[in-house]
Residue frames as a rotation matrix with the C-alpha (Angstrom) as fourth column:
UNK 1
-0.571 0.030 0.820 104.61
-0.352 0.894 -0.278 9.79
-0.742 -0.447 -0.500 44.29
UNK 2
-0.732 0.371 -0.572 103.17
-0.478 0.318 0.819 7.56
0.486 0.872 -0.056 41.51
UNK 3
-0.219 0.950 0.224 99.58
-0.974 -0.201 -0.099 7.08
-0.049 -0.240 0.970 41.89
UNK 4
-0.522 0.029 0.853 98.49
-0.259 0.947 -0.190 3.23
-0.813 -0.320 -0.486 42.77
UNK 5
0.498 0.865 0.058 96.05
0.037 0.046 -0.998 3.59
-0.866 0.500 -0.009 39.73
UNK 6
0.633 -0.354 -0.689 98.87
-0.754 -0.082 -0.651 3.56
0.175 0.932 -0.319 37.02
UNK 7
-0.549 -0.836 -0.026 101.17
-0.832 0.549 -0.076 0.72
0.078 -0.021 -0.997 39.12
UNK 8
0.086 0.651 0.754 98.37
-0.797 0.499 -0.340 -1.50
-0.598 -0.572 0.562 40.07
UNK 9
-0.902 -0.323 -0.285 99.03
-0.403 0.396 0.825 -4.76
-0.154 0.859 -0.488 38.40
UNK 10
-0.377 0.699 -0.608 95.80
-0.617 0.300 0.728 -6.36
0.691 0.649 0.318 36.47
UNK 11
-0.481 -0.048 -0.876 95.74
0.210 0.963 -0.168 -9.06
0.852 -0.264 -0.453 38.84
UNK 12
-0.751 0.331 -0.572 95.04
0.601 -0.016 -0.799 -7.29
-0.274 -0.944 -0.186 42.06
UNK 13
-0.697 0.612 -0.373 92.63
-0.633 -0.770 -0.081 -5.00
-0.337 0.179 0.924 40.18
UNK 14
0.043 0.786 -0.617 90.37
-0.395 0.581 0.712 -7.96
0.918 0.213 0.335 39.78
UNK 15
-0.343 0.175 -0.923 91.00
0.685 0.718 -0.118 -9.27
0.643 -0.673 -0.366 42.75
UNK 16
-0.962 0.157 -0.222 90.08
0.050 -0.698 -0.715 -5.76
-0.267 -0.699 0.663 44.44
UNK 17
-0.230 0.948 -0.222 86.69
-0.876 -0.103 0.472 -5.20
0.424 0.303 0.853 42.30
UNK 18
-0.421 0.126 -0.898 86.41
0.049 0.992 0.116 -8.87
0.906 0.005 -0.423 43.12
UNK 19
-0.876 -0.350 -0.331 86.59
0.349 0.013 -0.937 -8.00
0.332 -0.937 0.111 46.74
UNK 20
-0.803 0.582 -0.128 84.14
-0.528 -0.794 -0.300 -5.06
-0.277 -0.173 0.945 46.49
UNK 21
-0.096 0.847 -0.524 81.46
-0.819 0.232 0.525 -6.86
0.565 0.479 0.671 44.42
UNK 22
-0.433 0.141 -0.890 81.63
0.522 0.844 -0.120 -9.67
0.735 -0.517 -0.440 47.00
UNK 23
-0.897 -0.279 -0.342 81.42
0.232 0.359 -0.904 -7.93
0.375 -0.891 -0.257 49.79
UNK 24
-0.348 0.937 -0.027 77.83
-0.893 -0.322 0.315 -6.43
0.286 0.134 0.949 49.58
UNK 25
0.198 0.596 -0.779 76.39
-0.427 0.767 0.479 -10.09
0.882 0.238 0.406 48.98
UNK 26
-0.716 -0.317 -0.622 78.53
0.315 0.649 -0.693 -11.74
0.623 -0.692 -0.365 51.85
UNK 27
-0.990 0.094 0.109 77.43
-0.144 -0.622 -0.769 -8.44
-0.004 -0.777 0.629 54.27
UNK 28
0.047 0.956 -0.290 73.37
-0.920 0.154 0.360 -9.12
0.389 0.250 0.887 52.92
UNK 29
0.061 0.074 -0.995 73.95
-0.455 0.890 0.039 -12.60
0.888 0.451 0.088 53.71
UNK 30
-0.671 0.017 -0.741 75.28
0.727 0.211 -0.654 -12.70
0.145 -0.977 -0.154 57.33
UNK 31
-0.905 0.340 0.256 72.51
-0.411 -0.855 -0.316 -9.94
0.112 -0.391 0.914 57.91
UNK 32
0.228 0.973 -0.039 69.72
-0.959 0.231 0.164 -12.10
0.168 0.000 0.986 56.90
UNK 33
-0.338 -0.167 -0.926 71.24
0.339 0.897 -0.285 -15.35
0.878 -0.410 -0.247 58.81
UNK 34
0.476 0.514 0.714 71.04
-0.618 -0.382 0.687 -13.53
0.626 -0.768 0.136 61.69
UNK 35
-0.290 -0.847 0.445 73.94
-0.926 0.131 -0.354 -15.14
0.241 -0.515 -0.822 63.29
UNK 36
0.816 0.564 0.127 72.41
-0.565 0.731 0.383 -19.00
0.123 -0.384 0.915 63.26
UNK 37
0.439 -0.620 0.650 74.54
-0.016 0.718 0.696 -21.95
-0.898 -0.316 0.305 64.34
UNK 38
0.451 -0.149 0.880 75.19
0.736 0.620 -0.272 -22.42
-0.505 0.770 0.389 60.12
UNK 39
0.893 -0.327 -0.309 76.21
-0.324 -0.944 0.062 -18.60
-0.312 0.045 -0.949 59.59
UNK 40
0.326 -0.945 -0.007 79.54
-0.522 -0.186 0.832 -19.29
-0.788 -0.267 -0.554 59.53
UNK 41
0.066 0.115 0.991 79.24
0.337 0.932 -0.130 -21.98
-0.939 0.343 0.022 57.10
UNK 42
0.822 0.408 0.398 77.48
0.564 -0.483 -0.669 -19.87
-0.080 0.775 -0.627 54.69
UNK 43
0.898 0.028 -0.440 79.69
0.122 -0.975 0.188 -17.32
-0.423 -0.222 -0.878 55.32
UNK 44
0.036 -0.989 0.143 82.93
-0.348 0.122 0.930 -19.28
-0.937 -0.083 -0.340 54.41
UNK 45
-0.484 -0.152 0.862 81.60
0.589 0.672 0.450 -20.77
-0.647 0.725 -0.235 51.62
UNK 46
0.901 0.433 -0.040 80.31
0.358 -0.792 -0.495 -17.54
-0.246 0.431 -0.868 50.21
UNK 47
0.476 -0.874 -0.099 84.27
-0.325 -0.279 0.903 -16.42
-0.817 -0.398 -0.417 50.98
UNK 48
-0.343 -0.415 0.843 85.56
-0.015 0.900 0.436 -19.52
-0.939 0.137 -0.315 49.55
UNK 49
0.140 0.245 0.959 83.56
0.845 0.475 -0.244 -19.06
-0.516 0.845 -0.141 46.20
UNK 50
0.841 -0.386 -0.380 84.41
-0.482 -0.853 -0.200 -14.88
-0.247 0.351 -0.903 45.96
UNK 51
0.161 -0.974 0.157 88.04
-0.223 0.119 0.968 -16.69
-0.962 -0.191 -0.198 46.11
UNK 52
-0.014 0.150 0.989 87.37
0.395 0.909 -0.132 -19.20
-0.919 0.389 -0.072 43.52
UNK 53
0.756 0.409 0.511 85.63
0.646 -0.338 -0.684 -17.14
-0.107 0.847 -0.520 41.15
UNK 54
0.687 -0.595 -0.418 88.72
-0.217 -0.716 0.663 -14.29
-0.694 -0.365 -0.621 42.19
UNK 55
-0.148 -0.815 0.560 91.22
-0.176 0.579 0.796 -17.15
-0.973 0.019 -0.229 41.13
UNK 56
0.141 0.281 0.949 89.17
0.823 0.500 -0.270 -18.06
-0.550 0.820 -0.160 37.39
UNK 57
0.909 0.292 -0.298 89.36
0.150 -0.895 -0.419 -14.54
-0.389 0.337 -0.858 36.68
UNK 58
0.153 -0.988 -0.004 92.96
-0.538 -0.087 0.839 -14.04
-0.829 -0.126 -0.545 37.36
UNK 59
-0.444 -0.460 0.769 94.14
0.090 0.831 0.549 -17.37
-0.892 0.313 -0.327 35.66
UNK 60
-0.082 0.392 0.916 91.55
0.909 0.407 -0.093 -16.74
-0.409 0.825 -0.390 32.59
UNK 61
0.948 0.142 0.287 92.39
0.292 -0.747 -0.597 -13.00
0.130 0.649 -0.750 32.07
UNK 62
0.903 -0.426 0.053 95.21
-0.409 -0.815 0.411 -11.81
-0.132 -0.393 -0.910 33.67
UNK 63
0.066 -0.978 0.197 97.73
-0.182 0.182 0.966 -14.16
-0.981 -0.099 -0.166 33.37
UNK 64
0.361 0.027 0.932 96.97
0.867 0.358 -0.347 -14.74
-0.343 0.933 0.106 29.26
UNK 65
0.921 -0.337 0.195 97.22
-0.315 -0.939 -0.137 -10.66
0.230 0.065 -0.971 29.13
UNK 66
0.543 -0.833 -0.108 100.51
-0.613 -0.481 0.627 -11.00
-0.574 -0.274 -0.772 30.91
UNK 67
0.063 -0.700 0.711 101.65
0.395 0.672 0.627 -14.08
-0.917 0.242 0.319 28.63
UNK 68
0.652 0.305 0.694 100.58
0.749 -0.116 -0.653 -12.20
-0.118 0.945 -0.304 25.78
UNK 69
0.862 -0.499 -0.093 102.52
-0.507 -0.838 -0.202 -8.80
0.023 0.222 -0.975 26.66
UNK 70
0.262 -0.964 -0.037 105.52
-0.316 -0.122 0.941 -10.69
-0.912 -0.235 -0.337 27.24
UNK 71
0.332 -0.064 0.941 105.31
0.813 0.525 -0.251 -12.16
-0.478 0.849 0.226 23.79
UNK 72
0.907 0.352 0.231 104.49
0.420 -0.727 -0.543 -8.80
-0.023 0.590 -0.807 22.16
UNK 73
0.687 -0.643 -0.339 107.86
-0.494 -0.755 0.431 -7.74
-0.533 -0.128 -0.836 23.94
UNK 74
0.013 -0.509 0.861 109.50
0.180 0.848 0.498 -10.59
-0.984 0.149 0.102 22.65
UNK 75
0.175 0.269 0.947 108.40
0.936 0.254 -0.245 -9.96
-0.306 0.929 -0.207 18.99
UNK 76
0.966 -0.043 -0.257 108.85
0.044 -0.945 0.325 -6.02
-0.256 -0.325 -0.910 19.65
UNK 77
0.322 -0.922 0.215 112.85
-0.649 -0.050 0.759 -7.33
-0.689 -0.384 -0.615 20.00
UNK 78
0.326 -0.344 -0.881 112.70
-0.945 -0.098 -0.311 -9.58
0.021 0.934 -0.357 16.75
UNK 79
-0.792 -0.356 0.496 112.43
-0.530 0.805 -0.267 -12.71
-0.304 -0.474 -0.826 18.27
UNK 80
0.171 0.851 -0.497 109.55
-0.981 0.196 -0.001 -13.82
0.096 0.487 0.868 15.70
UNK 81
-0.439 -0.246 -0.864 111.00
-0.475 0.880 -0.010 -17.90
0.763 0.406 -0.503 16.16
UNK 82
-0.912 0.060 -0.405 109.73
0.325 0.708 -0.627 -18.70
0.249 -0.704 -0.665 19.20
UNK 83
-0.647 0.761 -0.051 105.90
-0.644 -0.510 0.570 -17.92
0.407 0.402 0.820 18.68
UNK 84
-0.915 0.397 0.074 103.68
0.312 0.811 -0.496 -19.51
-0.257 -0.430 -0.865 21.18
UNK 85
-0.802 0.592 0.085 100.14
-0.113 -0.289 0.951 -19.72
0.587 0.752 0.299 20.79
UNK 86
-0.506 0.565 0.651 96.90
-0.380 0.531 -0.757 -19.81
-0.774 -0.631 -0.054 23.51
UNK 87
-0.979 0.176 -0.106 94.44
0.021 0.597 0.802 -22.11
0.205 0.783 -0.588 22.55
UNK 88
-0.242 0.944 -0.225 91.63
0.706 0.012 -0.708 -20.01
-0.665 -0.330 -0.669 22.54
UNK 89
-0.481 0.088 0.873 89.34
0.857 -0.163 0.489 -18.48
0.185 0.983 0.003 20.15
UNK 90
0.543 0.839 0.009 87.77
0.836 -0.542 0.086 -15.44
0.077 -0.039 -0.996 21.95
UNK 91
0.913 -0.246 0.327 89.33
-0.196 -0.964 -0.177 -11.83
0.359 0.098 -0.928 22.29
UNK 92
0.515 -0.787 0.341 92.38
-0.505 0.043 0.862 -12.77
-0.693 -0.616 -0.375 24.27
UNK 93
0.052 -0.612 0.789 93.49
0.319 0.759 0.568 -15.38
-0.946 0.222 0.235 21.67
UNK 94
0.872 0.128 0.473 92.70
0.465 -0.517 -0.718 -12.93
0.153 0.846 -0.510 18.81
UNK 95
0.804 -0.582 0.126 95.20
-0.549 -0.806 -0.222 -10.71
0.231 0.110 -0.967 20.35
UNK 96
0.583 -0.546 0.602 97.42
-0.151 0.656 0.740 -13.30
-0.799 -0.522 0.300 20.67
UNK 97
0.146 0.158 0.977 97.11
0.802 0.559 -0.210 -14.11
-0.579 0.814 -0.046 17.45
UNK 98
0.991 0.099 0.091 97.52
0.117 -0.967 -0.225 -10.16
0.066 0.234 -0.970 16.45
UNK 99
0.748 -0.657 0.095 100.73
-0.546 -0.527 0.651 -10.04
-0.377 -0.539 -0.753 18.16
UNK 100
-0.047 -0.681 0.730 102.27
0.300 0.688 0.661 -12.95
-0.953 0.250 0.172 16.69
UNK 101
0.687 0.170 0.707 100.92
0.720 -0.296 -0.628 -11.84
0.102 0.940 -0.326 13.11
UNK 102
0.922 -0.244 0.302 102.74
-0.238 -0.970 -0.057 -8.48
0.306 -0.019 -0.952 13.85
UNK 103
0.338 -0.901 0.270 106.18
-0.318 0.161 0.934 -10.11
-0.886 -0.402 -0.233 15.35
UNK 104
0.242 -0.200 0.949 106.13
0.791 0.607 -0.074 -12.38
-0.561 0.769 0.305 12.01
UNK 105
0.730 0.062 0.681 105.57
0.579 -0.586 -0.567 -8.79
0.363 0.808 -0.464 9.66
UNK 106
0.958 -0.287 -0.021 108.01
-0.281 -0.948 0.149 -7.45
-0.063 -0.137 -0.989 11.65
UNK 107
0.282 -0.722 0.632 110.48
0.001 0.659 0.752 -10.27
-0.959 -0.211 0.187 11.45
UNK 108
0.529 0.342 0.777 109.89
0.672 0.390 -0.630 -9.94
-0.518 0.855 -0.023 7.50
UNK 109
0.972 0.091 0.215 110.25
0.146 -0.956 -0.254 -6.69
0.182 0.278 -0.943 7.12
UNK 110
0.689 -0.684 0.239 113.69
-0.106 0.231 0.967 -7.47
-0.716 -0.692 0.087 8.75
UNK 111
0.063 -0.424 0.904 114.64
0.388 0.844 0.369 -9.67
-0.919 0.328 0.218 6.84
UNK 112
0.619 0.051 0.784 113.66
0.784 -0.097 -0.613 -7.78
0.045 0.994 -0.100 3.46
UNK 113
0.936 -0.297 0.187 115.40
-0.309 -0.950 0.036 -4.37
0.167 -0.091 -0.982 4.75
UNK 114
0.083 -0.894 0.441 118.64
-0.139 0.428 0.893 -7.21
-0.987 -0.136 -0.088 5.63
UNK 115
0.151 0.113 0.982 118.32
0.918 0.354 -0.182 -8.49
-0.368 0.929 -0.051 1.59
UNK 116
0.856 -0.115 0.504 118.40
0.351 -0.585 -0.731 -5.09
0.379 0.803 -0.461 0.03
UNK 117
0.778 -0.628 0.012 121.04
-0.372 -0.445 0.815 -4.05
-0.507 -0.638 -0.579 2.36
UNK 118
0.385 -0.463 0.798 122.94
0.290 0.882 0.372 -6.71
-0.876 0.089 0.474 0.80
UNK 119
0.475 0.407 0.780 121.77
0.826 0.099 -0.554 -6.03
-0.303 0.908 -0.290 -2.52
UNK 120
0.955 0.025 0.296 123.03
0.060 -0.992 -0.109 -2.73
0.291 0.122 -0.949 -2.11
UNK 121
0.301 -0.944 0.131 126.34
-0.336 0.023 0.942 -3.60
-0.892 -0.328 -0.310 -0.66
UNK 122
-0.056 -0.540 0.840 126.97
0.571 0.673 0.471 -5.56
-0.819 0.506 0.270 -3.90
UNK 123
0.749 0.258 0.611 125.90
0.623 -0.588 -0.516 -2.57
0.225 0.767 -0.601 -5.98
UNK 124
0.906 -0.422 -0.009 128.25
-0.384 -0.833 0.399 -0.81
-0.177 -0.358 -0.917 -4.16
UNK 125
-0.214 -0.940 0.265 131.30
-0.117 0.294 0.949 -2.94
-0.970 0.172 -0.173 -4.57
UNK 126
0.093 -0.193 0.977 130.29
0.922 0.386 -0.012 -2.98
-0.375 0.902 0.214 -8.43
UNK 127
0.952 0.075 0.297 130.11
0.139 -0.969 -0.202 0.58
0.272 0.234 -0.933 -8.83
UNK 128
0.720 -0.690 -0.070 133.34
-0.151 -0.255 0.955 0.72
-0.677 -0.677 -0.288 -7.14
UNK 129
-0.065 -0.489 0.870 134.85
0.378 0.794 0.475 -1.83
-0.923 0.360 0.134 -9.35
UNK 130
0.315 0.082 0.945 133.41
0.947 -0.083 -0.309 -0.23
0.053 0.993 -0.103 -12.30
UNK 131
0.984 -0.161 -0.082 134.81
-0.160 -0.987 0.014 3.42
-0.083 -0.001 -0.997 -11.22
UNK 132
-0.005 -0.987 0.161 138.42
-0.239 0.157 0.958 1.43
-0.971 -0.034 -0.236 -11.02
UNK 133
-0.127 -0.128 0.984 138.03
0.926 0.340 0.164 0.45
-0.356 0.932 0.075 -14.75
UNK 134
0.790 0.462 0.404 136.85
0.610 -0.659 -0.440 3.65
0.062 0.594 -0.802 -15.78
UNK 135
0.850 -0.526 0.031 139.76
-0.460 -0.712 0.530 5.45
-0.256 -0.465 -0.847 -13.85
UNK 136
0.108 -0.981 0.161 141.99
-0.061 0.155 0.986 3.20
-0.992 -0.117 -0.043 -15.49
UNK 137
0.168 0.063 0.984 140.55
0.964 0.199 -0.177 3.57
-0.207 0.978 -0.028 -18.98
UNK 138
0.994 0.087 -0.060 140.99
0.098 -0.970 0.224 7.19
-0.039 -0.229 -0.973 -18.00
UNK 139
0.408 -0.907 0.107 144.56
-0.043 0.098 0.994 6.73
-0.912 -0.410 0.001 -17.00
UNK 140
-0.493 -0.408 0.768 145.53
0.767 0.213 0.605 4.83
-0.411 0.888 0.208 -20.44
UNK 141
0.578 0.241 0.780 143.52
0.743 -0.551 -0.380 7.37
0.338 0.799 -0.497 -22.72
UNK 142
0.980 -0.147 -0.135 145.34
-0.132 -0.984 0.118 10.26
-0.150 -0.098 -0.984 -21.14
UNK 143
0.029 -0.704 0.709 148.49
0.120 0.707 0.697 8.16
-0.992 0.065 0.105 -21.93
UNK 144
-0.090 -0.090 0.992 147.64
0.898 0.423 0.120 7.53
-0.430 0.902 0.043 -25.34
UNK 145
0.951 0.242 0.190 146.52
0.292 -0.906 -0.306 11.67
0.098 0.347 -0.933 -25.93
UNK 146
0.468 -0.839 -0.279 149.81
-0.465 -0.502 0.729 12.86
-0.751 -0.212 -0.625 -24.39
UNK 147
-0.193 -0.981 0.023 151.54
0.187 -0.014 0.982 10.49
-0.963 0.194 0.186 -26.86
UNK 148
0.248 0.251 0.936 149.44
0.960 -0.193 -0.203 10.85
0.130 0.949 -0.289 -30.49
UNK 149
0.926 -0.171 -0.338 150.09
-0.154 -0.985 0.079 15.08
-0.346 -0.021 -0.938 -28.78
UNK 150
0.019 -1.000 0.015 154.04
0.051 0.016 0.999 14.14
-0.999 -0.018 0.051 -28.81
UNK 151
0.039 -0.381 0.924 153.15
0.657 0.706 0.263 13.03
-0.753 0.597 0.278 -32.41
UNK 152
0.798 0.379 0.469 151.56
0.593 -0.634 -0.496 15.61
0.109 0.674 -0.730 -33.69
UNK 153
0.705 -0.631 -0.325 154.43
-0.196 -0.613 0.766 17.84
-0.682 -0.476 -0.555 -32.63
UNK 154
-0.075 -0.758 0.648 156.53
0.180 0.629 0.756 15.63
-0.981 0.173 0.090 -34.23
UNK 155
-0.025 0.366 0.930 154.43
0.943 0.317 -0.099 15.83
-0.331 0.875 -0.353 -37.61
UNK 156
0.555 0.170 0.815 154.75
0.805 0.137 -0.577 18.89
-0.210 0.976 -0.060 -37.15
UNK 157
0.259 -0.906 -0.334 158.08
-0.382 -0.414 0.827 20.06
-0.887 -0.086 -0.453 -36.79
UNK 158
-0.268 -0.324 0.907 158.39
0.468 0.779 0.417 17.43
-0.842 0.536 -0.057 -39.80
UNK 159
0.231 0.704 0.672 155.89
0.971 -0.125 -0.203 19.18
-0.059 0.699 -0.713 -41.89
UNK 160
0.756 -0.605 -0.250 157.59
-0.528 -0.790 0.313 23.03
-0.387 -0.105 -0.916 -40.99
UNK 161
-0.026 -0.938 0.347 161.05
-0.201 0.344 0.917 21.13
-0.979 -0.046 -0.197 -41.76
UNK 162
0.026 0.203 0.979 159.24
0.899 0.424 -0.111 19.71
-0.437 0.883 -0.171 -45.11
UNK 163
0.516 0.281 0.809 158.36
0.853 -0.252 -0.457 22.82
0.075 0.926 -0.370 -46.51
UNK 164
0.582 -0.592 -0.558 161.14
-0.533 -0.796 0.287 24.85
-0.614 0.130 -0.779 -45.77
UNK 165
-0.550 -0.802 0.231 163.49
-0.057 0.312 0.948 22.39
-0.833 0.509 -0.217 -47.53
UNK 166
0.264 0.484 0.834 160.41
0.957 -0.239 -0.165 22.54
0.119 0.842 -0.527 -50.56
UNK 167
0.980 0.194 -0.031 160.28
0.166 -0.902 -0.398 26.60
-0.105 0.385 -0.917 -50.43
UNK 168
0.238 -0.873 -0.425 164.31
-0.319 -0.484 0.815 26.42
-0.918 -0.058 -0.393 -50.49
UNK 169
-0.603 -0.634 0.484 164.62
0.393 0.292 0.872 23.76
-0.694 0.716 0.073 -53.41
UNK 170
0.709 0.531 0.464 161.78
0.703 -0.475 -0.530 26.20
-0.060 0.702 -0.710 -55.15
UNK 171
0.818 -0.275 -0.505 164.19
-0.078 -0.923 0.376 29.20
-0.569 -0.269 -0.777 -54.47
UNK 172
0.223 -0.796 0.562 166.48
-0.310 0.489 0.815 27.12
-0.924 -0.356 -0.137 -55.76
UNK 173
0.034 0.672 0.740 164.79
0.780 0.445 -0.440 26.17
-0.625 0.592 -0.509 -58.87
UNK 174
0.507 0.826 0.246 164.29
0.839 -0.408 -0.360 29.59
-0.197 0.389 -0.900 -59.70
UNK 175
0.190 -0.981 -0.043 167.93
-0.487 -0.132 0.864 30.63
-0.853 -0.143 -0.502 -59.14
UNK 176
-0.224 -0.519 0.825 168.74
0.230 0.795 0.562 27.96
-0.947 0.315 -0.058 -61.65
UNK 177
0.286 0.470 0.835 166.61
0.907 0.148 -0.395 29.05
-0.309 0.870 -0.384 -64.39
């Protein structure tokens, strides 16, 4: 069973302490009325101001805390556009002010890690682009080797063909003389 001390929301944990730290003062208070006609009076309007004060708490901690976490979740999820703001200047509106600061750096950070992404796709399709030129400058040079090979061959079967028909018309020569 989950313990009441980790589900409790904020709210009723001020309004319990609230409760407790009242009731002493109330319980002192009808003790030393001594049950007069006005008792009751006192008693309600002692009540009535635990409420009150119950209700300023709530409304002036608890529900900023809870407007604040839902930002935080809100900015947490990259929703940095829709940044509200309390208009107050004491711890609660610092961390208000924290949390937006931190949705914005996180909205940035987005945004710069979207940009190189980019940046990097387009390096990639040029690298690509330049590995198809190379692989076809590859392509033609092995083209052009296979045929300057054909030539040489050619030059020299020519050049074997040359100087046998030179070492025959020397033989030849030398026959004559």
């Amino acid at each position: 069973m989950v313990k009441l001390t980790k589900t409790l929301p904020l709210r009723w944990r001020i309004r319990i302490c609230f409760l407790l730290c009242s009731l002493l003062p109330l319980s002192l208070a009808g003790a030393a009325l001594h049950a007069p006609p006005s008792a009751p009076l006192w008693l309600g309007l002692l009540a009535a101001s635990s409420i009150a004060g119950c209700k300023l708490l709530v409304r002036q901690v608890a529900a900023p805390l809870a407007h604040i976490l839902q930002q935080a979740m809100r900015a947490a999820a990259g929703q940095a556009d829709s940044m509200e703001q309390l208009d107050r200047v004491d711890k609660i509106g610092m961390l208000m002010r924290a949390v937006n600061q931190s949705g914005l750096n996180f909205r940035t950070f987005v945004d710069d890690v979207n940009s190189n992404l980019q940046a990097l796709n387009t390096a990639c399709r040029d690298i690509a682009q330049g590995n198809h030129t190379l692989s076809q400058c590859c392509e033609d040079t092995e083209d052009n080797l296979q045929q300057t090979a054909a030539s040489v061959e050619q030059l020299t079967v020519t050049i074997k063909s040359n100087a046998d028909a030179t070492l025959q018309a020397s033989h030849f020569t030398h026959d004559v003389n």
